[in-house]
C-alpha positions as CSV (number, residue, x, y, z in Angstrom):
1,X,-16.4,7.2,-11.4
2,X,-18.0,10.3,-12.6
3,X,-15.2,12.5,-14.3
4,X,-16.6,15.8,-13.7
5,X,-17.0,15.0,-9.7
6,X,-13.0,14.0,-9.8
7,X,-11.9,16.1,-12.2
8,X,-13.6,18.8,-9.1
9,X,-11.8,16.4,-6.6
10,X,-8.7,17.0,-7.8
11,X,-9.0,20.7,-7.7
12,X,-9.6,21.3,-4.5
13,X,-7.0,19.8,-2.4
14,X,-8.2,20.9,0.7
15,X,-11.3,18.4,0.7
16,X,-11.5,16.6,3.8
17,X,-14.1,14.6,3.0
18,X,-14.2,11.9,0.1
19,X,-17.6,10.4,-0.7
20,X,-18.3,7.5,-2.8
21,X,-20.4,4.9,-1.7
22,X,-22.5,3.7,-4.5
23,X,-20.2,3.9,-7.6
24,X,-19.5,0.5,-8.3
25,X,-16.3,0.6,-7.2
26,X,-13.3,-2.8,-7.1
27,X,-10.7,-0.6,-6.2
28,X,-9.2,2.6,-4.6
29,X,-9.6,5.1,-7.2
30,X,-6.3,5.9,-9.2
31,X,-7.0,9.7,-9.5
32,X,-7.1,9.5,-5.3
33,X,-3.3,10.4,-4.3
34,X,-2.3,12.1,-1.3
35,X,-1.0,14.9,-4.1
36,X,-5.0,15.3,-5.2
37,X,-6.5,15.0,-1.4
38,X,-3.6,15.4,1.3
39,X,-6.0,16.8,3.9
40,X,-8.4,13.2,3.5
41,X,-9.5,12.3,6.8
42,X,-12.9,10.8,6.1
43,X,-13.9,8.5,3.5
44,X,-17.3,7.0,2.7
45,X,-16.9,3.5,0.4
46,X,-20.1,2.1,1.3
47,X,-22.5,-0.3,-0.8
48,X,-19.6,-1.0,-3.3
49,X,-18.0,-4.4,-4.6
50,X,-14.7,-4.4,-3.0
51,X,-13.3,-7.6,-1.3
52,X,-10.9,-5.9,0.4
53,X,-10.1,-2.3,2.3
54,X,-7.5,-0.4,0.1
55,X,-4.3,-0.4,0.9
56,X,-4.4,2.9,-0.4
57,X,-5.9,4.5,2.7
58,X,-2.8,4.2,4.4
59,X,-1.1,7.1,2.5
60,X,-3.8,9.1,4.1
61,X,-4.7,10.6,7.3
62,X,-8.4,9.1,7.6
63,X,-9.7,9.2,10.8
64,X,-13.3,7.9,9.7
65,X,-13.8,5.3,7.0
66,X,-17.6,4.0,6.8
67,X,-17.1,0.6,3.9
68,X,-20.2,-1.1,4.9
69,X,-22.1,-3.2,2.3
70,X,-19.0,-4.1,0.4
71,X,-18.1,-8.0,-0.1
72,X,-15.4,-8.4,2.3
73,X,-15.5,-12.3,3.6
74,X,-12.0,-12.3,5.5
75,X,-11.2,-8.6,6.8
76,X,-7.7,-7.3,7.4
77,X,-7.2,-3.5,8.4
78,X,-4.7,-1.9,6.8
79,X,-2.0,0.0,9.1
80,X,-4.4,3.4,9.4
81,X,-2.7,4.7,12.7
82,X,-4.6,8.0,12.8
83,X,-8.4,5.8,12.1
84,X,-10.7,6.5,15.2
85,X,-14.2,5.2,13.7
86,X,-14.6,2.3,11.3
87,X,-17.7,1.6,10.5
88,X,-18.2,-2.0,8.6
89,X,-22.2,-3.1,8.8
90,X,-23.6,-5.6,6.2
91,X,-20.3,-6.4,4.9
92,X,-20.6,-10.5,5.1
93,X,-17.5,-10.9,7.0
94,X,-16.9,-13.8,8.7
95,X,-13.2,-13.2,9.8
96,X,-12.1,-10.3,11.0
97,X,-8.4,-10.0,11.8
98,X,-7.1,-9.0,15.2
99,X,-5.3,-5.7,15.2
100,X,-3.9,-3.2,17.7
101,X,-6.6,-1.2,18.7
102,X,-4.8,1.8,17.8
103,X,-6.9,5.3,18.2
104,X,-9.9,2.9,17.1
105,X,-12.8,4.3,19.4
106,X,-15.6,3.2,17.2
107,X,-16.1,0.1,15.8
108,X,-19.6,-1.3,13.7
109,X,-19.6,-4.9,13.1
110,X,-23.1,-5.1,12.8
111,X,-25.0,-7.9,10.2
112,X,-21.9,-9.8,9.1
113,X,-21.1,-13.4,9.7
114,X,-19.0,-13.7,12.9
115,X,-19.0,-16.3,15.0
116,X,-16.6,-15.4,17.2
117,X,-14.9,-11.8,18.2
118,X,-11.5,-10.8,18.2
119,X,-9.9,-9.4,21.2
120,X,-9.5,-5.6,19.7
121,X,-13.5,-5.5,19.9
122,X,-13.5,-6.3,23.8
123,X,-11.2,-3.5,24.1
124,X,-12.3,-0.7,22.1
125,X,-15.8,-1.9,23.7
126,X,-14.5,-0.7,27.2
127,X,-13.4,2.8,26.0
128,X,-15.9,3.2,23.2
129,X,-18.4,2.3,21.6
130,X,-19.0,-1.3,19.3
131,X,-21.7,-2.7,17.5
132,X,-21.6,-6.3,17.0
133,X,-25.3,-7.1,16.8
134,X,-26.7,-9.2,14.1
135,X,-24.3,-11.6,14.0
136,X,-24.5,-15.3,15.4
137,X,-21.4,-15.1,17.9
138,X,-21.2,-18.0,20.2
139,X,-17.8,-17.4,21.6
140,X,-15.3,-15.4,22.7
141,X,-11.9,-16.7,22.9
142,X,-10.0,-13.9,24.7
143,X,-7.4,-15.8,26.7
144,X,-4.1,-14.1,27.6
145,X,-4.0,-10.4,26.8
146,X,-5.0,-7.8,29.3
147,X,-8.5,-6.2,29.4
148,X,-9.4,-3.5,31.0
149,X,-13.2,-4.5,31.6
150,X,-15.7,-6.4,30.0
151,X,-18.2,-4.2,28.5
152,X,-21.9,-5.1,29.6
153,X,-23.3,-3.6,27.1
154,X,-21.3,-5.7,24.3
155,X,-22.3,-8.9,26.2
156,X,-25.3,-8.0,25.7
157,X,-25.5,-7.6,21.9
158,X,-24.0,-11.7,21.7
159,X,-27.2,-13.5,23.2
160,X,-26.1,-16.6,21.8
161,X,-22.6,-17.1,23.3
162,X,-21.8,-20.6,24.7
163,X,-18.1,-20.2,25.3
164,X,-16.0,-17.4,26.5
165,X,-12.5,-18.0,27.6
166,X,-11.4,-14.7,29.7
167,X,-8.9,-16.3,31.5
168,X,-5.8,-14.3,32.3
169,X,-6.8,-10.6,31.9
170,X,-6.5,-9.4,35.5
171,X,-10.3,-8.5,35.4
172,X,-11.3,-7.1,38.3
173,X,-15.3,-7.9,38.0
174,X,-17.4,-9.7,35.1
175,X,-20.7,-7.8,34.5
176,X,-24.1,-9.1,35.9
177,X,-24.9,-9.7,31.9
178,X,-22.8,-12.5,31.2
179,X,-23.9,-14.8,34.2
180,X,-27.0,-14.4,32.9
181,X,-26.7,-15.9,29.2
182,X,-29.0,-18.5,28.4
183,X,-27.0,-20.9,25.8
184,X,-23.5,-20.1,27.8
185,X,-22.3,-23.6,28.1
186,X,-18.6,-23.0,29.3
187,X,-16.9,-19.9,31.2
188,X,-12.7,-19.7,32.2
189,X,-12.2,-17.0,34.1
190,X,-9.2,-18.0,35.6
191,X,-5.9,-15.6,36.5
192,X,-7.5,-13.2,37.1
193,X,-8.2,-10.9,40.3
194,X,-11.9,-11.5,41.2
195,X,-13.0,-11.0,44.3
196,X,-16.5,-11.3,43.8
197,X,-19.0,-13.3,41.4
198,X,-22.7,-11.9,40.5
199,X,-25.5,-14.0,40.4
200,X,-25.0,-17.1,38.5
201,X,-28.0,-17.1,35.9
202,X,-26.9,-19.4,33.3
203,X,-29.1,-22.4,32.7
204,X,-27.0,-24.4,30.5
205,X,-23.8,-23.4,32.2
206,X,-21.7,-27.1,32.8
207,X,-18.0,-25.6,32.8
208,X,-17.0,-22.8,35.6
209,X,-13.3,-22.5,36.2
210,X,-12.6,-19.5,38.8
211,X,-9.1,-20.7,39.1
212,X,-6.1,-18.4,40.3
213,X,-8.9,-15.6,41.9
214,X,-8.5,-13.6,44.7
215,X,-12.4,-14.8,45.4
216,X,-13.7,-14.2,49.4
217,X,-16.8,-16.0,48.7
218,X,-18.9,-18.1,45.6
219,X,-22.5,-17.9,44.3
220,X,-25.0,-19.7,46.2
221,X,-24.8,-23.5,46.2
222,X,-28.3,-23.6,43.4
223,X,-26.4,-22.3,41.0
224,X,-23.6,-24.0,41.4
225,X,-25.5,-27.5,41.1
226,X,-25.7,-28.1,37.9
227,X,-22.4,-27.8,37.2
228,X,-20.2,-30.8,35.8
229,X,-16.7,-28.8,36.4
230,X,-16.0,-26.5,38.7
């Protein structure tokens, strides 16, 4: 790291902002303390080599951290309690650990490797906004857990999904969007308190399990036939 740009760091302890994508960095920078930068609450580690977020950050108030472009693979979050917009695009992960959402309210997944979601990104998706496109998802394995809705718009961005398990979230509707998948293969949306159904749309759907509802009526009889479980 350039030592004139820390060495101008360190002396102004008031800087809220801490940029340093593009360094080359491993690791959290030792000449980063809370004593150097205890009003941090935004940090820009983008297009580095680090495999992991710092454990660092937690000493710090950041309520922004952008570390796209950076090697990660298996993703854990550090315990950031005050972080409301994490921004993690290009970043080759493949895993990414459930966590409490927290005050998470933005989330950017975008252009890694998942192929399934974890359960923080359907709920941040229903107060916030995610970004999850880019990356070949083909289910979502949300059982057990409540969820306050299913975001249509994050459906949307996973046009390759064949299973979703949302059983047991007390969901009161699913959106229109994820009848209408093409590749969805097998839906459980049982225990939960559905009236309703939209218009079954799904092609290749063979699995429906609507078990536990509150449901005053089904979709027409077409789209049930090609069912081999209902």
């Amino acid at each position: 790291i350039n030592a004139e740009y820390m060495g101008r760091l360190a002396g102004s302890p008031c800087a809220e902002e801490l940029r340093l994508a593009r360094f080359g960095l491993s690791a959290w920078p030792r000449v980063v303390t809370p004593a150097a930068c205890p009003a941090l609450r935004k940090v820009n580690i983008s297009v580095n080599n680090l495999t992991v977020l710092p454990q660092q950050m937690e000493l710090f108030p950041i309520v922004a951290a952008f570390a796209g472009s950076n090697p990660f693979s298996h993703f854990v979050l550090p315990k950031m309690p005050w972080l409301q917009v994490l921004h993690l695009p290009n970043a080759g992960i493949v895993d990414f650990q459930d966590v409490k959402k927290g005050e998470l309210q933005e989330l950017d997944l975008s252009a890694n490797r998942l192929t399934d979601l974890p359960l923080v990104v359907g709920h941040i998706a229903a107060i916030g906004k995610v970004q999850v496109v880019g990356n070949p998802v083909v289910a979502l394995n949300w059982t057990g857990g409540l969820l306050p809705a299913l975001s249509g718009a994050l459906v949307r961005q996973c046009p390759h999904l064949k299973w979703v398990d949302l059983s047991t979230k007390l969901l009161l509707h699913v959106p229109p969007e994820l009848l209408r998948l093409t590749m969805l293969r097998a839906l459980n949306l049982n225990r939960n308190a559905l009236v309703a159904l939209p218009t079954i749309a799904c092609p290749q759907l063979r699995t429906l399990d609507l078990a536990i509802n509150v449901l005053t009526s089904l979709p027409t009889l077409d789209a049930l036939a090609r069912l081999a479980w209902l």
